[in-house]
C-alpha positions in Angstrom: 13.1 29.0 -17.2 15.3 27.5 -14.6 16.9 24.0 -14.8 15.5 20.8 -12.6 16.8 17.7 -12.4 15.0 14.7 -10.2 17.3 12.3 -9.2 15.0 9.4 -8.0 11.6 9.4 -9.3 10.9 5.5 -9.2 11.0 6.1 -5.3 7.3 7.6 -5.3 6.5 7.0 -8.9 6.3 4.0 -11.2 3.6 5.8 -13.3 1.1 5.4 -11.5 1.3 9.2 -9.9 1.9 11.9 -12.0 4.9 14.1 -11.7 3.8 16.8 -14.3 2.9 19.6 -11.8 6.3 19.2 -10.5 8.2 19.2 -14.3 6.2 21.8 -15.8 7.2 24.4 -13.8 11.0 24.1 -14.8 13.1 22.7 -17.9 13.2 19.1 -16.1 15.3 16.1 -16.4 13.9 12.9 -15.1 15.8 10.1 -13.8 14.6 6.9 -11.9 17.3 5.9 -10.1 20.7 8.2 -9.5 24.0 6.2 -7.8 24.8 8.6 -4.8 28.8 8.7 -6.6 26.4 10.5 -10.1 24.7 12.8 -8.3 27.0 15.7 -8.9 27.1 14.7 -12.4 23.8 14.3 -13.1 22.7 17.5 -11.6 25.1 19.2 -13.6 24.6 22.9 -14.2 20.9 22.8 -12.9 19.4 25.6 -10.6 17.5 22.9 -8.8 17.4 19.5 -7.5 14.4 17.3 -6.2 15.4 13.8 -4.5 14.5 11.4 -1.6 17.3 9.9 -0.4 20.3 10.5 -2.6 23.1 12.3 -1.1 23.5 16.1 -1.8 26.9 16.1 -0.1 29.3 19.5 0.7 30.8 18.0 -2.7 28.6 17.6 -4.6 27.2 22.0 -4.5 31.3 22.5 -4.7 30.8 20.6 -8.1 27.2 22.7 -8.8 27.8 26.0 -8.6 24.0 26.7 -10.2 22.2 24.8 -7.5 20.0 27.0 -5.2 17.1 25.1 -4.4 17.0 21.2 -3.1 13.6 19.7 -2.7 13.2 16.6 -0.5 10.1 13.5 -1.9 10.2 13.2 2.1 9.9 15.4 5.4 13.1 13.5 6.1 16.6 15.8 5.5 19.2 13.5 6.8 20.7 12.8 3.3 21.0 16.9 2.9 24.1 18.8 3.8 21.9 21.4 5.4 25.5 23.6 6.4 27.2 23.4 3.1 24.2 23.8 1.4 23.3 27.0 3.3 27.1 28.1 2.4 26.1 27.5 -0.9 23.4 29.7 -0.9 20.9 26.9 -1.6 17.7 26.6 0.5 16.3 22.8 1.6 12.4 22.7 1.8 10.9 19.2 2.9 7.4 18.3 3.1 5.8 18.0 6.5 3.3 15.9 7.7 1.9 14.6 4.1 2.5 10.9 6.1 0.9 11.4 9.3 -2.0 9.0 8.3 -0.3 6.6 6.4 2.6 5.7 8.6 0.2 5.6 12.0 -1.5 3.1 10.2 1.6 0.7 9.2 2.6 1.2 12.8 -0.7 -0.4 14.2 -0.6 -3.0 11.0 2.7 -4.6 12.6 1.1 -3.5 16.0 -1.9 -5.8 15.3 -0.3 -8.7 13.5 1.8 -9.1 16.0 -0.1 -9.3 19.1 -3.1 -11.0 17.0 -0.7 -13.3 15.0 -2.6 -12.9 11.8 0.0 -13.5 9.3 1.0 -16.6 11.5 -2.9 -18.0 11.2 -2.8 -17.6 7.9 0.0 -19.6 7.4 -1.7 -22.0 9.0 -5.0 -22.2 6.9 -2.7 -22.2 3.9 -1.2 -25.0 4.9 -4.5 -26.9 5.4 -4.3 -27.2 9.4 -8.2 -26.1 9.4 -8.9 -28.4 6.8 -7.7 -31.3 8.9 -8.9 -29.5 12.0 -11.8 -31.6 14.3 -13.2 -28.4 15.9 -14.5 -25.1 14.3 -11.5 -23.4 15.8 -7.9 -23.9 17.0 -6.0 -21.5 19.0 -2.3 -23.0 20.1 -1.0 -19.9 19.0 -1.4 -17.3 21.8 -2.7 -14.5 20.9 -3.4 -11.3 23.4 -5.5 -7.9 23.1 -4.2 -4.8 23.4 -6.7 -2.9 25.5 -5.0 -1.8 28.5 -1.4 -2.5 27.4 1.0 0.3 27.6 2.3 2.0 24.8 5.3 4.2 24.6 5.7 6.6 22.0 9.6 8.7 21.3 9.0 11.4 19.5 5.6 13.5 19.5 5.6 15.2 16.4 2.2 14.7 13.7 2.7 11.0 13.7 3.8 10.4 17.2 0.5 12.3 18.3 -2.0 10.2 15.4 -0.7 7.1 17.1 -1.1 8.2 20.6 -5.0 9.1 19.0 -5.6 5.7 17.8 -3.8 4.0 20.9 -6.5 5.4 22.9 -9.3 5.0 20.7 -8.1 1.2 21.3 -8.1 1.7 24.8 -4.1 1.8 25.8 -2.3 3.8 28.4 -0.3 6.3 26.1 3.6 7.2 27.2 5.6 9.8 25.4 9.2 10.7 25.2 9.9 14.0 23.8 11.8 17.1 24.0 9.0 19.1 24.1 6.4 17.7 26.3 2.9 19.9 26.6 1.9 19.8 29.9 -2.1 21.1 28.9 -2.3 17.6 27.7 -4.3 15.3 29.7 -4.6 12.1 27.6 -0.6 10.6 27.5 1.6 10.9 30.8 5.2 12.4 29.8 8.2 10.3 30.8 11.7 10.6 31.1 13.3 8.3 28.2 14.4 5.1 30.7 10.3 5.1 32.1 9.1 5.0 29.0 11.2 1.9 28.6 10.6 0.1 32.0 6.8 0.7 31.7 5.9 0.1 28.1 4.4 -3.2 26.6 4.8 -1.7 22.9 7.8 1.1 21.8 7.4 3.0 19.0 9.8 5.1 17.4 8.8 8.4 15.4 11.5 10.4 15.9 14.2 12.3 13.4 17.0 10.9 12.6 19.8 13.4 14.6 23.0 13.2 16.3 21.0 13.1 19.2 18.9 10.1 18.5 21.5 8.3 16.4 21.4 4.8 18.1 19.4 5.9 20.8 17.7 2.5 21.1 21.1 0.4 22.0 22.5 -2.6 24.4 21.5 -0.4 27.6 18.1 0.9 26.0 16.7 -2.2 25.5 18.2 -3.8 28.7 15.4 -1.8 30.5 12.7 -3.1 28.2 10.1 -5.7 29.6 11.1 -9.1 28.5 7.6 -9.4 26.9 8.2 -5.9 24.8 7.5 -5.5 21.5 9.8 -2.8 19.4 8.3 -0.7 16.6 10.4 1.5 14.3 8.9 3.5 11.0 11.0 6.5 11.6 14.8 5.9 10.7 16.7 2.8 11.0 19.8 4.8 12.3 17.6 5.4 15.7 18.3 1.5 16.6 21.9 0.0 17.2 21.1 -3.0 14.8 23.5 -5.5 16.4 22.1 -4.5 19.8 18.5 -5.4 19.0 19.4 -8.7 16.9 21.2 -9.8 20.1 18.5 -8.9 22.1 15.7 -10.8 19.7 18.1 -13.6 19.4 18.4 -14.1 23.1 14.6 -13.1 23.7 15.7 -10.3 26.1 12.5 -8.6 24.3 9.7 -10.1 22.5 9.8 -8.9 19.0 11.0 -6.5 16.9 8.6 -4.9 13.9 10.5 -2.3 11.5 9.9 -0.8 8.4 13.3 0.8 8.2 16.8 0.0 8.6 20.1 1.7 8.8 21.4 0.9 5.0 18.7 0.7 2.4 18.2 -1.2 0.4 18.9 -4.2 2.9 21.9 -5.7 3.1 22.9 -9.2 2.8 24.9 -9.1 6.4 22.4 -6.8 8.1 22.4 -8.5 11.6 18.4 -8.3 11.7 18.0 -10.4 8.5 17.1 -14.0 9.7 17.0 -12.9 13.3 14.5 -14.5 15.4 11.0 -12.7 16.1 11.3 -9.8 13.7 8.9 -8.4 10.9 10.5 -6.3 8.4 8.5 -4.1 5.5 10.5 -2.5 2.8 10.3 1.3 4.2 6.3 1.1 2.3 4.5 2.8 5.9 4.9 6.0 3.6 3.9 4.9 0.1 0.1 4.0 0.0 -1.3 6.1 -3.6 -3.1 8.7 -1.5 0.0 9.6 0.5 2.5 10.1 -2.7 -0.1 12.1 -4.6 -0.8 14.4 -1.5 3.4 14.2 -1.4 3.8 15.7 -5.0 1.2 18.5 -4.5 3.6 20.0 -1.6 6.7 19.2 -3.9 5.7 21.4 -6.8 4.0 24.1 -4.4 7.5 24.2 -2.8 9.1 24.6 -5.8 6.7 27.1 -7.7 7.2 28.9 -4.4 11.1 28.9 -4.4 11.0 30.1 -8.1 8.5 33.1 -6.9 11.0 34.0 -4.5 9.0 33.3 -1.5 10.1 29.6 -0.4 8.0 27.9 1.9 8.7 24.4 3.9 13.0 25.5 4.3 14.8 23.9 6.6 17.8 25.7 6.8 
């Protein structure tokens, strides 16, 4: 029976999904939480690894020379090696699309909030302003629908296209950044990068993480955003120069900011976001309703009951 270790279970499991379809397949090793300078350690003389986000480095298959077979707890491969790990002889397999619901939805959440102010209400009824309110309502915070704003969407992969779905079932103009734009499609206009910039009340970011898009969203990107723009990011929070947008929300060149990821997790006392002015940030949860982690592990252990048949599915290099 081949080895498996998991590296970081406590990041889609606190026992309330089960990992047993996963762990039966293999003599398995569990571990919550794995430091990224244990990894090599901990895997040890294992034939496979499963992880999220620690760091399967060139290093650390020098130091496992039994590893064939990484499995990702995300459709995200940025922490993987994928060159040394092909060297190695190892295949990758992620899982696709297991998200696409979930994350759309957080990215309308902060979408919502934010141009209906509902956290900010609420405050305000928790603080007993209705209670010592005259008039059935008060409104002196403005609020604005969304119908007819324009949003614009970089990256239109599974979750770039289930917000572009809802964003017209709310009745927006739809914008879309890509590197592969479909021309039979008659519901989003295609833009170059700087249009969708210029023209857009609301960007969204769901888009890998790549050289390529590495900062992508810097001093000069969001120079070219409306004033009144609202920025949205559940993809990767290495797609946004961080000191760029705090400057920019600190200054009000742009709206507001709404993010459910940043470039070092977990947060960091000195990121430059934390206390700046006009931003909402979540804790990387877009992902991590139940549903969404139990459809998650069903494609984990298929991938790796299929790597151990000899017929891996899901590789990505």
């Amino acid at each position: 029976m081949k080895k498996l270790v998991i590296l970081d279970s406590e990041t889609v499991s606190r026992g309330d999904v089960s990992m047993n379809n996963i762990t039966k397949l293999c003599d398995s090793r569990i571990f919550g939480y794995t430091p990224n300078d244990k990894v090599a350690e901990t895997i040890a003389d294992a034939d496979a690894v499963i992880c999220n986000k620690c760091l399967i480095t060139a290093e650390v298959f020098d130091r496992c020379p039994n590893l064939r077979y990484v499995g990702l707890f995300a459709t995200g491969y940025n922490n993987v090696d994928l060159a040394a790990a092909t060297s190695h002889g190892a295949v990758v397999c992620n899982v696709p699309a297991y998200s696409t619901n979930s994350v759309a939805q957080h990215t309308f959440a902060m979408i919502l909030n934010f141009f209906s102010r509902i956290s900010e209400y609420a405050k305000t009824v928790d603080n007993g302003d209705w209670i010592n309110y005259k008039l059935f309502s008060y409104f002196y915070i403005p609020t604005y629908e969304i119908a007819g704003k324009t949003i614009g969407i970089i990256g239109f992969g599974a979750i770039g296209k289930k917000v572009a779905e809802i964003a017209e079932a709310f009745g927006m103009n739809v914008l879309v950044y890509t590197r592969t734009p479909d021309a039979s499609r008659r519901d989003v206009r295609f833009v170059s990068l700087g249009e969708l910039l210029e023209q857009s009340d609301i960007v969204t970011l769901h888009c890998p993480l790549t050289e390529q898009t590495s900062k992508l969203i810097d001093r000069e990107a969001l120079a070219k955003m409306k004033n009144t723009a609202l920025l949205v990011n559940t993809s990767r929070g290495g797609v946004i120069n961080e000191r760029d947008l705090a400057d920019a929300l600190n200054s009000e060149r742009i709206a507001g900011a709404c993010l459910d990821v940043l470039t070092n997790e977990p947060m960091t006392a000195d990121c430059p976001l934390y206390k700046a002015k006009n931003v909402t940030i979540t804790p990387h949860i877009a992902w991590a309703p139940k549903q969404t982690r139990e459809r998650l592990l069903i494609v984990v252990a298929e991938n790796l009951s299929k790597w151990i048949e000899g017929k891996p599915q899901n590789v990505v290099n």
